[in-house]
Rosetta silent file (secondary structure, phi, psi, omega in degrees, C-alpha in Angstrom):
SEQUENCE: XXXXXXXXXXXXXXXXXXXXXXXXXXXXXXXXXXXXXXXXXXXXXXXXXXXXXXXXXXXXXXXXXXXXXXXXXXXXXXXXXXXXXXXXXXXXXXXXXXXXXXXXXXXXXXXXXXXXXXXXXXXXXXXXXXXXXXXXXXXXXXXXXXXXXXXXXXXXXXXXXXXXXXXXXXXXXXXXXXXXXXXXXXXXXXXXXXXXXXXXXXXXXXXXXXXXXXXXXXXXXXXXXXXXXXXXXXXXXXXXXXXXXXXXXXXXXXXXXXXXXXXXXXXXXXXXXXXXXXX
SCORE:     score description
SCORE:     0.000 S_00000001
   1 L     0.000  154.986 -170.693   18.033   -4.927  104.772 S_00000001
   2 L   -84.266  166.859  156.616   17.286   -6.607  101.469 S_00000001
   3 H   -78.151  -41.666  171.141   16.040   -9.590  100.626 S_00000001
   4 H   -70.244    5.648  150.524   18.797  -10.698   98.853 S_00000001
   5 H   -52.504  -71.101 -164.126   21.005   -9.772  101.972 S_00000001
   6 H   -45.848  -41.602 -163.467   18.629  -11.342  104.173 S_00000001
   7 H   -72.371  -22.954 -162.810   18.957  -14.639  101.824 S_00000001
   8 H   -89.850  -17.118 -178.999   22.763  -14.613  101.614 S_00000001
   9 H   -57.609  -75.531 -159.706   23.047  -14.214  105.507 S_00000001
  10 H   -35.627  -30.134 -177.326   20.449  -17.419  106.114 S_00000001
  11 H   -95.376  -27.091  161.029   23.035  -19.324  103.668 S_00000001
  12 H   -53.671  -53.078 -149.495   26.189  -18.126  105.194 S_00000001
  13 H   -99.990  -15.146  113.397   25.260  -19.614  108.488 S_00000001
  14 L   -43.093   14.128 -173.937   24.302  -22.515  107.108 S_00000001
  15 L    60.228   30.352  177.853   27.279  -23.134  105.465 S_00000001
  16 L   -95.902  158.607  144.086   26.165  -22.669  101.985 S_00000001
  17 L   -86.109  144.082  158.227   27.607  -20.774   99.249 S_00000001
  18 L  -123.705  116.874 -173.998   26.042  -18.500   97.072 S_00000001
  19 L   -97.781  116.162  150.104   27.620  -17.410   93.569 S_00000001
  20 L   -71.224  160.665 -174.737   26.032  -14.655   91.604 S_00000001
  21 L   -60.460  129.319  175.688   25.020  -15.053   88.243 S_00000001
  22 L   -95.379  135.956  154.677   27.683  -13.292   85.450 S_00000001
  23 L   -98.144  147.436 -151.369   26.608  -11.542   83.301 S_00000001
  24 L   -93.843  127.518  175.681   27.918  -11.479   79.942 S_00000001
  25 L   -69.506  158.282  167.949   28.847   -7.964   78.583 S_00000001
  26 L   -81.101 -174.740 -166.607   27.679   -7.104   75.426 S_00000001
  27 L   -87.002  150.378 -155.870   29.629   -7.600   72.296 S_00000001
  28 L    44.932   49.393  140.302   32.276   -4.448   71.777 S_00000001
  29 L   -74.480  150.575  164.358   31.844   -3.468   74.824 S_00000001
  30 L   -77.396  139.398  162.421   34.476   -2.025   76.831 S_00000001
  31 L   -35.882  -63.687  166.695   35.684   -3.601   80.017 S_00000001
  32 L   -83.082  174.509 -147.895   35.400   -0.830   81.627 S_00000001
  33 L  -108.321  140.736 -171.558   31.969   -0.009   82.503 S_00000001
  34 L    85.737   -6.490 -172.549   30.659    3.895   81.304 S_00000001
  35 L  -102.940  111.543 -169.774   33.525    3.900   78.768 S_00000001
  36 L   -65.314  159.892  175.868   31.400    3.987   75.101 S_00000001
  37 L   -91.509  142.040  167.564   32.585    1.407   72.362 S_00000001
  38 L   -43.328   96.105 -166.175   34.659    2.327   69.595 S_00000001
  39 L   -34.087  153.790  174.832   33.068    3.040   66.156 S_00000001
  40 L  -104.757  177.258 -154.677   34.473    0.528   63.804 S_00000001
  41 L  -104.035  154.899 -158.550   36.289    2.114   60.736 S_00000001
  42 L   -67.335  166.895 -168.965   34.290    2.633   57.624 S_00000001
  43 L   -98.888  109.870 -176.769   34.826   -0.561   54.679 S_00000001
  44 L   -42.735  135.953  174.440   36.474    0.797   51.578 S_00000001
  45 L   -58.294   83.187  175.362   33.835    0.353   48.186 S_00000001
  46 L   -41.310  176.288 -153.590   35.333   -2.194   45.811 S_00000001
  47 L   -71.210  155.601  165.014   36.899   -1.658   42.404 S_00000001
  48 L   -79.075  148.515 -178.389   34.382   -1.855   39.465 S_00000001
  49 L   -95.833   81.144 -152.176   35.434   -4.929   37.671 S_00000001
  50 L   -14.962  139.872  175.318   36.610   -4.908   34.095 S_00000001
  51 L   -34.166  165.723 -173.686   34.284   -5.762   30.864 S_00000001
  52 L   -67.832  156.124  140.864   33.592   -9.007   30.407 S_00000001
  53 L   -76.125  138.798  164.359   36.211  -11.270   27.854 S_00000001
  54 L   -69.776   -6.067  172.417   34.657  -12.410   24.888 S_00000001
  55 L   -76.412  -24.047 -161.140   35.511  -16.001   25.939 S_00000001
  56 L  -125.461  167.474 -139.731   33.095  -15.801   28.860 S_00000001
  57 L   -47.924  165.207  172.551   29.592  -15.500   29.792 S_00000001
  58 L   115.941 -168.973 -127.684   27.566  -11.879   28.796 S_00000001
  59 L  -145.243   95.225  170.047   25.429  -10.166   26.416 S_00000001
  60 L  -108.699  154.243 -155.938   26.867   -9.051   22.900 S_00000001
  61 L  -123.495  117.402  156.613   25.186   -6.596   20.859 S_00000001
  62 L  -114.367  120.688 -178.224   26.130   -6.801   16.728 S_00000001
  63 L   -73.501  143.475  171.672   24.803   -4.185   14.349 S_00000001
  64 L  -108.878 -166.515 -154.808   24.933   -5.315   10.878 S_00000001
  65 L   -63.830  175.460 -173.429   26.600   -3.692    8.309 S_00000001
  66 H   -68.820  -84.767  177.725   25.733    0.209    7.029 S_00000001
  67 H    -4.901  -53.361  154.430   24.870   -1.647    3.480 S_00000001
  68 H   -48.848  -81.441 -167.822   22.464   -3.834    4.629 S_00000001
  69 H   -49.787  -28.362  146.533   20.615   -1.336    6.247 S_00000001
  70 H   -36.702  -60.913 -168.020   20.488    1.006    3.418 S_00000001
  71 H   -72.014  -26.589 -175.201   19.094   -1.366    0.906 S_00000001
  72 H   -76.995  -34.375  160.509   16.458   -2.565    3.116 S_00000001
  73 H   -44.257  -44.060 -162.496   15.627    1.255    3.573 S_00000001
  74 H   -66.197  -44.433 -165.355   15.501    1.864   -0.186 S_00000001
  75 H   -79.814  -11.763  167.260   13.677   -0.837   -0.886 S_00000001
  76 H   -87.408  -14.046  167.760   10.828    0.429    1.471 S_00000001
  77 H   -38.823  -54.407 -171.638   11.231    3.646    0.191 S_00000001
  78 L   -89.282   -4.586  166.857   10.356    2.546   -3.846 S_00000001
  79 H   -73.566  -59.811 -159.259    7.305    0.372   -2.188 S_00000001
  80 H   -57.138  -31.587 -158.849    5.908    3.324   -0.603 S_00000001
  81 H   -95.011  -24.145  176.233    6.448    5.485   -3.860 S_00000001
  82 H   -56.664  -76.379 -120.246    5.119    2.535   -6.026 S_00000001
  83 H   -76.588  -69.439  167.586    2.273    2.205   -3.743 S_00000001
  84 H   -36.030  -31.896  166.752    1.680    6.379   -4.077 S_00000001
  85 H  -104.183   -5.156  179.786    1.605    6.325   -7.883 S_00000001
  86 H   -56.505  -54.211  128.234   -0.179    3.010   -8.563 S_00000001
  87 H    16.818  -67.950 -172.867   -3.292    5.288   -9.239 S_00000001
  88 H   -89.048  -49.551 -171.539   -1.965    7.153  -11.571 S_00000001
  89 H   -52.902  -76.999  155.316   -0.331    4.485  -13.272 S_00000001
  90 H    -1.973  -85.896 -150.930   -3.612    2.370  -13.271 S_00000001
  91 H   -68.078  -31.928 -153.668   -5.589    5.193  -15.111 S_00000001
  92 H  -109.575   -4.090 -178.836   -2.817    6.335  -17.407 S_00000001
  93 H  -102.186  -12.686 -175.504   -0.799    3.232  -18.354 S_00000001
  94 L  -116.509 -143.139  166.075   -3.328    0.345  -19.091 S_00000001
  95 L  -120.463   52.683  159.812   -7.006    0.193  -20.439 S_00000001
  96 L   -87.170  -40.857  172.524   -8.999    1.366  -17.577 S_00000001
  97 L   -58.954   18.068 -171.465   -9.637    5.010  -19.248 S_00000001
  98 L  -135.211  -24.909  175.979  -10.908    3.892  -22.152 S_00000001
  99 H   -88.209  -33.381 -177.755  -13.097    0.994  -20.659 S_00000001
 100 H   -73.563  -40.467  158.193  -14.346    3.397  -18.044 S_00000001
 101 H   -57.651  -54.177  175.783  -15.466    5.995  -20.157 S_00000001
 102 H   -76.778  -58.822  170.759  -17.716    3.859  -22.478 S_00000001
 103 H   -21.602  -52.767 -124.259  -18.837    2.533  -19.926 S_00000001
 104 H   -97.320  -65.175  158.793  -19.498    5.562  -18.353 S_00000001
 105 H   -35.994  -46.071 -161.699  -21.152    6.825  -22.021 S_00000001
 106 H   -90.832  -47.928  176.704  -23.336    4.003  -22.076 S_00000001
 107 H   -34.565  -33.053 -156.336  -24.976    4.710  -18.888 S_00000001
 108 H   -75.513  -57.559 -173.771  -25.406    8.063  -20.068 S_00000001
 109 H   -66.272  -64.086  153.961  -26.817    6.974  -23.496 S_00000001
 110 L   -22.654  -18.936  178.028  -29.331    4.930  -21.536 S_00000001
 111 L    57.671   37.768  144.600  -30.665    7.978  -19.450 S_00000001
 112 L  -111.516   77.607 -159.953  -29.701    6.341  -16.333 S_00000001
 113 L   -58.315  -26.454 -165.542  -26.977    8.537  -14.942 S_00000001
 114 L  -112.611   40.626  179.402  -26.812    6.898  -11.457 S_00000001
 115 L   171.532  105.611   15.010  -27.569    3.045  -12.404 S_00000001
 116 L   -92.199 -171.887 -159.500  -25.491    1.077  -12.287 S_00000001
 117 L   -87.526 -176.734 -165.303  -23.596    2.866   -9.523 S_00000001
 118 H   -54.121  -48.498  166.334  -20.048    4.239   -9.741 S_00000001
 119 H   -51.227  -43.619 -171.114  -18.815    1.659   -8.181 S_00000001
 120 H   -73.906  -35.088  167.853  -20.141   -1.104   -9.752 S_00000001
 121 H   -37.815  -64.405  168.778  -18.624    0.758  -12.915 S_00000001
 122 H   -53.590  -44.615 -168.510  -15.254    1.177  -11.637 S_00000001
 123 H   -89.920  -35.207  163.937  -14.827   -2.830  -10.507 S_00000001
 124 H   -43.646  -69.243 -172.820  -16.243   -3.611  -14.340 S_00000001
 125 H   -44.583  -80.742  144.537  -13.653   -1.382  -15.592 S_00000001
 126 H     0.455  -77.115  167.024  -10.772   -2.747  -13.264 S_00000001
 127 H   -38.448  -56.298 -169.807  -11.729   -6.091  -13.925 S_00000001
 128 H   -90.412  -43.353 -175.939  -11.929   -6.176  -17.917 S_00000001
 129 H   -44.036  -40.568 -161.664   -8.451   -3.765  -17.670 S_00000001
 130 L   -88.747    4.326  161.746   -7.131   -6.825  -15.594 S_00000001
 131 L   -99.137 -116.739 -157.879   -8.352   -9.202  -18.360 S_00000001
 132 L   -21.336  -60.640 -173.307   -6.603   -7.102  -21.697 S_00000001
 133 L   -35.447  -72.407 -106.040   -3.296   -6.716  -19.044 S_00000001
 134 L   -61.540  -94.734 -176.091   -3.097  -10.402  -18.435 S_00000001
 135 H     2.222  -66.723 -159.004   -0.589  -10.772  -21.329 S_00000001
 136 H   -92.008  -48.571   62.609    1.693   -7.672  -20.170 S_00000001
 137 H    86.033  -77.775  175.346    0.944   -7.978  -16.516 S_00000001
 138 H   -62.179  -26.851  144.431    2.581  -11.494  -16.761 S_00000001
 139 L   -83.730   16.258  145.223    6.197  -10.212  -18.397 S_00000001
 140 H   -59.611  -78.984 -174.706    6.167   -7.989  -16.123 S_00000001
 141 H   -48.275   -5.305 -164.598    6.286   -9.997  -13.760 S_00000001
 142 H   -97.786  -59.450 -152.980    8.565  -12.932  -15.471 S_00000001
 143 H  -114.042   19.680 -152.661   10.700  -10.573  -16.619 S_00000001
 144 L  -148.629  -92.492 -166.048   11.457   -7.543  -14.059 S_00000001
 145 H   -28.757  -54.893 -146.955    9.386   -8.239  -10.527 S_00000001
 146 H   -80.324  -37.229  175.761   10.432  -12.089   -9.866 S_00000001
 147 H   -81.458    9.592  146.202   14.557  -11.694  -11.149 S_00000001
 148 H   -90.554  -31.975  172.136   14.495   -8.638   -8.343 S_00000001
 149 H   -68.488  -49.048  152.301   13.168  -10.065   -5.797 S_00000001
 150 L  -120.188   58.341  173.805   15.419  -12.758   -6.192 S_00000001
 151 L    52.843   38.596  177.603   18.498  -10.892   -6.536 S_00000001
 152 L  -101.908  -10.000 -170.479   19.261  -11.612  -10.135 S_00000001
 153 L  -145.544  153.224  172.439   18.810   -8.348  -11.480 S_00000001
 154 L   -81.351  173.064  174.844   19.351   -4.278   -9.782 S_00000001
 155 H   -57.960  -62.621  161.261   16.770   -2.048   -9.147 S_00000001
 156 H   -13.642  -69.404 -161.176   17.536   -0.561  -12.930 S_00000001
 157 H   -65.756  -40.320 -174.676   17.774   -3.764  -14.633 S_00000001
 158 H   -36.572  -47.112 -166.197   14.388   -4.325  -12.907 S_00000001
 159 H   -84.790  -41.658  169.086   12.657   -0.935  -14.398 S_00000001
 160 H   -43.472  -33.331  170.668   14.409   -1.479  -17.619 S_00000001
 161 H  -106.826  -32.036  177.591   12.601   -5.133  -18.446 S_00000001
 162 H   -57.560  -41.237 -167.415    9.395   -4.258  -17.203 S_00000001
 163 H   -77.013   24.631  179.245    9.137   -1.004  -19.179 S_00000001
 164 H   -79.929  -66.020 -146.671    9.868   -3.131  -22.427 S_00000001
 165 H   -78.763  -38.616  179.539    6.868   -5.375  -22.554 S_00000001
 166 H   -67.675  -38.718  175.224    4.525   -2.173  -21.239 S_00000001
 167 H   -43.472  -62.185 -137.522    6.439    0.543  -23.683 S_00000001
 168 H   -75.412  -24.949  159.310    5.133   -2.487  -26.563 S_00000001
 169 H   -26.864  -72.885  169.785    1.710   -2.192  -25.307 S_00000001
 170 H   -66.791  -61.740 -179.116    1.132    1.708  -25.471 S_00000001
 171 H   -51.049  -31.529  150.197    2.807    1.661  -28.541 S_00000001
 172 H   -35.098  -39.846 -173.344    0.422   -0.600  -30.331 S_00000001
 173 L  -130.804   47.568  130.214   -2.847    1.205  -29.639 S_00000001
 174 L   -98.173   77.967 -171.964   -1.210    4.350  -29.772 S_00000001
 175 L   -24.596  167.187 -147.518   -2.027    6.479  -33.135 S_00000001
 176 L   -88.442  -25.097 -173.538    0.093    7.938  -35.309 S_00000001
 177 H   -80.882  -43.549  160.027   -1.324   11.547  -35.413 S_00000001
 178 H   -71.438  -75.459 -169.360   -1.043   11.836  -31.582 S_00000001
 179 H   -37.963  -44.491  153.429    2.264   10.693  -30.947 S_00000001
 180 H   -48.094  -35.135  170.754    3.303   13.318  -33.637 S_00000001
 181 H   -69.847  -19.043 -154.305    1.346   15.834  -31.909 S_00000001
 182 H  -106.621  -76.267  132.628    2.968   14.749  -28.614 S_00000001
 183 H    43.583  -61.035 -175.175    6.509   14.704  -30.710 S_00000001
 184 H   -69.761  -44.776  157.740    5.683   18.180  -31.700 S_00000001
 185 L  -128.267   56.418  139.602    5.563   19.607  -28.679 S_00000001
 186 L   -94.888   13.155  174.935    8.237   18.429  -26.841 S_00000001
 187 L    41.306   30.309  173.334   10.517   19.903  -29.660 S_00000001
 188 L   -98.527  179.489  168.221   12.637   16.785  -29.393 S_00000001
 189 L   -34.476  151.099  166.975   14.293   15.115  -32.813 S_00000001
 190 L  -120.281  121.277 -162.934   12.058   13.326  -34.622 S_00000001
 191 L   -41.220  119.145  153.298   12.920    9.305  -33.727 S_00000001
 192 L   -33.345  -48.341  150.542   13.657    7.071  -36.598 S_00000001
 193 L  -101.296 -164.679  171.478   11.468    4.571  -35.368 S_00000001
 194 L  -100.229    8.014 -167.525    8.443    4.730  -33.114 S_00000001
 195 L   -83.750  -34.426 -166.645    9.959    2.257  -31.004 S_00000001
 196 L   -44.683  -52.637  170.855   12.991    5.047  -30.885 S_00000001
 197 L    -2.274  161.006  142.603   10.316    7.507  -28.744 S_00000001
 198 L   -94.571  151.669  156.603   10.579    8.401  -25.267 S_00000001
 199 H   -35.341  -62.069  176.440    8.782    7.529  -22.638 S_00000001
 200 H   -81.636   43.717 -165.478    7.302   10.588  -21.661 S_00000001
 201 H  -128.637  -64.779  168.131    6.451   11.133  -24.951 S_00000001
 202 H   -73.213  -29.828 -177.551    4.691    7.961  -25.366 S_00000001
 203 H   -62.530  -48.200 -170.797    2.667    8.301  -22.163 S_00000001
 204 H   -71.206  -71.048  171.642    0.425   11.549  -23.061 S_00000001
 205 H   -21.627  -35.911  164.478    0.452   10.142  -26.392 S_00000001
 206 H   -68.212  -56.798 -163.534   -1.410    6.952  -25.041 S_00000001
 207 H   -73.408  -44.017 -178.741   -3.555    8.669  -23.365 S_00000001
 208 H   -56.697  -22.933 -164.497   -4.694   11.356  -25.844 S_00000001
 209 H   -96.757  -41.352  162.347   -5.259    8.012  -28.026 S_00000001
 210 H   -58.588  -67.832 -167.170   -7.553    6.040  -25.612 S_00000001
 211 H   -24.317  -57.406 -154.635   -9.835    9.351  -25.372 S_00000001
 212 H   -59.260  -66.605  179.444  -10.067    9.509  -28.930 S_00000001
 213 H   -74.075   14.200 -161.314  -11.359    5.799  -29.135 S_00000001
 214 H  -116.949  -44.302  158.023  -13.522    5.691  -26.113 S_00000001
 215 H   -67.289  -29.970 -170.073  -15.586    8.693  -27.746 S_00000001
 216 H   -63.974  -62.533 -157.717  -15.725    6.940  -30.955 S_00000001
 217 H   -52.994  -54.128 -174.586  -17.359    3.785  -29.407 S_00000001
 218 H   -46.728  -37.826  168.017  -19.604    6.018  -27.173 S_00000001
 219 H   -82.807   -5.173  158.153  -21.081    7.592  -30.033 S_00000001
 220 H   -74.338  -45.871  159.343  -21.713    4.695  -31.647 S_00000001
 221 H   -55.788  -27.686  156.799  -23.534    3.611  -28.813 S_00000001
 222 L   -70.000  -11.858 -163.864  -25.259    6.610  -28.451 S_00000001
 223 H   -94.337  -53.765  179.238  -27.059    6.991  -31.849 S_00000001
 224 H   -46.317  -32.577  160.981  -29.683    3.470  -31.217 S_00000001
 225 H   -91.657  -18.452 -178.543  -30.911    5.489  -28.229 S_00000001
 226 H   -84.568  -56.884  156.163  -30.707    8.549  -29.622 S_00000001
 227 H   -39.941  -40.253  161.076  -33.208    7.568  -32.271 S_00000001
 228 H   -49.643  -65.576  177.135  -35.219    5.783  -29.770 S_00000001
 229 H   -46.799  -63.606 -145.971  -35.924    9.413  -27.869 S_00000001
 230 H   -62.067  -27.239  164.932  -36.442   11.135  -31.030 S_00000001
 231 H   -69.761  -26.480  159.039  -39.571    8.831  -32.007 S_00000001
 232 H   -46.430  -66.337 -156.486  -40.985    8.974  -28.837 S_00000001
 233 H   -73.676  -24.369  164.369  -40.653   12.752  -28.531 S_00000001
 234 H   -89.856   18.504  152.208  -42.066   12.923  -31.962 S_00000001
 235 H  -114.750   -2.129  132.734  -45.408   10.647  -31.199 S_00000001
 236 H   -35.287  -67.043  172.082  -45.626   12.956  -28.149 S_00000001
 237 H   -29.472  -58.064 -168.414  -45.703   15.950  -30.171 S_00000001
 238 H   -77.445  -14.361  173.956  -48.132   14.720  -32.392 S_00000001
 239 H   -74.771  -17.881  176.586  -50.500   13.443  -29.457 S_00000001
 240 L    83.119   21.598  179.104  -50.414   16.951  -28.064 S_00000001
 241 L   -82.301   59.235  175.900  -48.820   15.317  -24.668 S_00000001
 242 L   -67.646  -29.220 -175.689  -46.474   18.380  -24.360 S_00000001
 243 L   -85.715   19.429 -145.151  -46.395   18.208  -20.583 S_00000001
 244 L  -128.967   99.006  178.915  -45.259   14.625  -20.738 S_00000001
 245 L   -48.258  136.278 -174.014  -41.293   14.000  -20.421 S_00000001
 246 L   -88.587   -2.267 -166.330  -40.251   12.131  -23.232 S_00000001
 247 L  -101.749  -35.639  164.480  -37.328   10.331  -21.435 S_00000001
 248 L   -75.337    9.850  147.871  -39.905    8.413  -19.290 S_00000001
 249 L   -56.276  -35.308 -157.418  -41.494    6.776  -22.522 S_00000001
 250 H  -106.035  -19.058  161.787  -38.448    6.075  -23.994 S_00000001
 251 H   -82.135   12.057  128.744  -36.600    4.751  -21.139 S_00000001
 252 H     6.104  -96.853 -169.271  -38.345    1.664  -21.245 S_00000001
 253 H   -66.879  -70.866 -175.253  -38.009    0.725  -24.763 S_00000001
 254 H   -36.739  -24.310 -171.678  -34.219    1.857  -24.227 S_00000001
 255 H  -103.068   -4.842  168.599  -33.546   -0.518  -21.784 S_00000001
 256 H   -96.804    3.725  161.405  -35.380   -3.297  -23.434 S_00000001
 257 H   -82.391  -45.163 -179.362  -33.478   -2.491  -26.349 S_00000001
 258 H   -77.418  -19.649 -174.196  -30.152   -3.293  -24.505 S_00000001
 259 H   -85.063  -33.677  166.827  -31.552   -6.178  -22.712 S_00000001
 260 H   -54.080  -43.619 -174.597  -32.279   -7.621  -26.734 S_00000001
 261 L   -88.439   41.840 -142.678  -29.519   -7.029  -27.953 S_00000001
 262 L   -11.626   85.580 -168.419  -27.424   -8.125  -25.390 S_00000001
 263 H   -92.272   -6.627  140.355  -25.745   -4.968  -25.000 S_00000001
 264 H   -33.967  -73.716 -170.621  -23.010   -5.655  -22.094 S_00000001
 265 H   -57.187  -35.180 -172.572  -21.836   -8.606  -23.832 S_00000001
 266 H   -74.904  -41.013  173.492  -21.733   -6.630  -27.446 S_00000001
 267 H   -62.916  -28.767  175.463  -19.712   -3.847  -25.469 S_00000001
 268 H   -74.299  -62.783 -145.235  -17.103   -5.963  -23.524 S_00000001
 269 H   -92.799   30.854  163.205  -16.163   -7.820  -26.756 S_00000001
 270 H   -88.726  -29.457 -172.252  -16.258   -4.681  -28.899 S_00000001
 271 H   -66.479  -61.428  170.535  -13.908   -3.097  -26.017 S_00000001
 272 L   -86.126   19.848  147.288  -11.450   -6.004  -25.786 S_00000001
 273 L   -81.284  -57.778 -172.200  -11.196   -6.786  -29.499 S_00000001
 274 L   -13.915  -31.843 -151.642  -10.351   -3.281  -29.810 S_00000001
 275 L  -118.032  -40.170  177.433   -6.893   -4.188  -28.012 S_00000001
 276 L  -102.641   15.284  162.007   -6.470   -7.306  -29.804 S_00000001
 277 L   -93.440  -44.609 -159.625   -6.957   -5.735  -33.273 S_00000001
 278 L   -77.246  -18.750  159.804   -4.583   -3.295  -32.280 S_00000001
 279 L   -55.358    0.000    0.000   -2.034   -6.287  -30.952 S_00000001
C-alpha cells in the first residue's frame, strides 16, 4: 500500500475529504490523453505594398538634366588640356625664351656655367616674363577669362577676345623677314595686312624672332668678357705661364667687371625695354 492510499484511508475514517489537485493540460492539447495536437496551418506571406505616393513620406532621387552634366564635363575637359599645354604656351607665346636665353648667355659669357643654378635662372626668367605680360596678361583676363566664367560670353567668344590682345603682342616684336619666311612656307596667300596673318603662322614666326634677338644681346654681352680672357691669356703667354688656365685669372676680373657695372640691372632693363621699344 502507498502512502498516498494509506493517507486517504486515515482521512476517510475520519470523515475528511480529500480532493486531488487538477492539473491543467497544456495549451492545444487534446482531451484525449496520447492523441498528438494538431499542427496549426501555415500563415500566408503578405502582399508587397505599392511605391510610395509622391504626397507622402520617402526618399526621391532627381538627376539633373543631360546638359548640365555635359558642360560641367567640358569644362573640366579644356582645364585639363589648358593645364597640359600651359608649358608650351609659356615658352612659345610670351617672353620667357628670349629672357632665358640671355640669361642663360650671360652665365656662359661669365665662365660660370653652373652659377647661378638653373633654377634660380628659370624663376628670374618667369618672373621678368610675368613683369613684360602684365599689360596682356590683364586683357586677357578683362576681356576673355572673367566674361566666361561669368556666363557672358561661350567658350569661342572666350578664345576669340583673349587671342586679340596676345595676337597684338607677337605681332609687335615679331620681324618682318621672319614672318615672310614663315608666310613662305606655309604657301598660303600673302595677307594684306600683318594683322590679316594666321595664327599658326604668327606663332613660329614669334619664335624664330625672339631667337634672333636673344643672340644679338648675348653677343653683345659676350664681347667685354671676351676681351677680358684675351688679355689675360696674352700676359700669360708672355710670362711663359703656359701650364696656367687662363679662365682662372680672368674669372675674377670678369666677375668684378659685372659687379661694376652693375650688370643684372643693365640686362633686365636692356631686356624689358626691348619689349617696350617694340610696343
Amino acid at each position: 500500500m502507498t502512502a498516498q492510499g494509506t493517507v486517504a484511508q486515515a482521512a476517510t475514517g475520519a470523515g475528511l475529504s480529500v480532493s486531488a489537485p487538477a492539473v491543467a493540460a497544456p495549451a492545444g492539447a487534446s482531451a484525449a490523453v496520447g492523441v498528438p495536437a494538431r499542427p496549426r496551418p501555415p500563415v500566408p506571406p503578405a502582399a508587397p505594398s505599392g511605391p510610395a505616393s509622391p504626397d507622402g513620406p520617402g526618399v526621391s532621387v532627381q538627376i539633373d538634366g543631360e546638359g548640365a552634366g555635359r558642360s560641367q564635363a567640358v569644362t573640366i575637359i579644356v582645364l585639363m588640356t589648358v593645364l597640359s599645354v600651359a608649358p608650351a604656351l609659356l615658352l612659345l607665346m610670351t617672353s620667357f625664351t628670349k629672357i632665358v636665353i640671355v640669361l642663360g648667355l650671360t652665365r656662359q659669357a661669365m665662365g660660370t656655367p653652373t652659377i647661378p643654378p638653373n633654377q634660380v635662372i628659370v624663376g628670374i626668367a618667369l618672373f621678368l616674363s610675368l613683369f613684360v605680360m602684365g599689360g596682356v596678361v590683364k586683357d586677357v583676363n578683362d576681356q576673355a577669362i572673367q566674361p566666361y566664367l561669368s556666363g557672358r560670353v561661350t567658350m569661342t567668344q572666350a578664345f576669340d577676345r583673349g587671342e586679340a590682345p596676345l595676337r597684338t603682342f607677337m605681332l609687335r616684336q615679331t620681324g618682318r623677314q621672319e614672318l615672310q619666311t614663315m608666310i613662305t612656307l606655309s604657301k598660303s596667300p600673302q595677307p594684306a595686312r600683318r594683322e590679316d596673318v594666321s595664327f599658326t603662322t604668327l606663332l613660329p614666326a614669334f619664335v624664330l624672332s625672339e631667337l634672333k634677338s636673344a643672340f644679338i644681346i648675348g653677343f653683345v654681352i659676350f664681347i667685354p668678357f671676351l676681351v677680358i680672357d684675351l688679355v689675360v691669356a696674352s700676359v700669360l703667354m708672355s710670362m711663359g705661364m703656359m701650364m696656367l688656365p687662363p679662365v682662372m685669372i680672368s674669372l675674377p676680373f670678369k666677375i668684378l667687371l659685372f659687379i661694376m657695372v652693375d650688370g643684372w640691372s643693365l640686362i633686365t632693363t636692356a631686356l624689358v625695354a626691348s619689349y617696350q621699344q617694340g610696343g
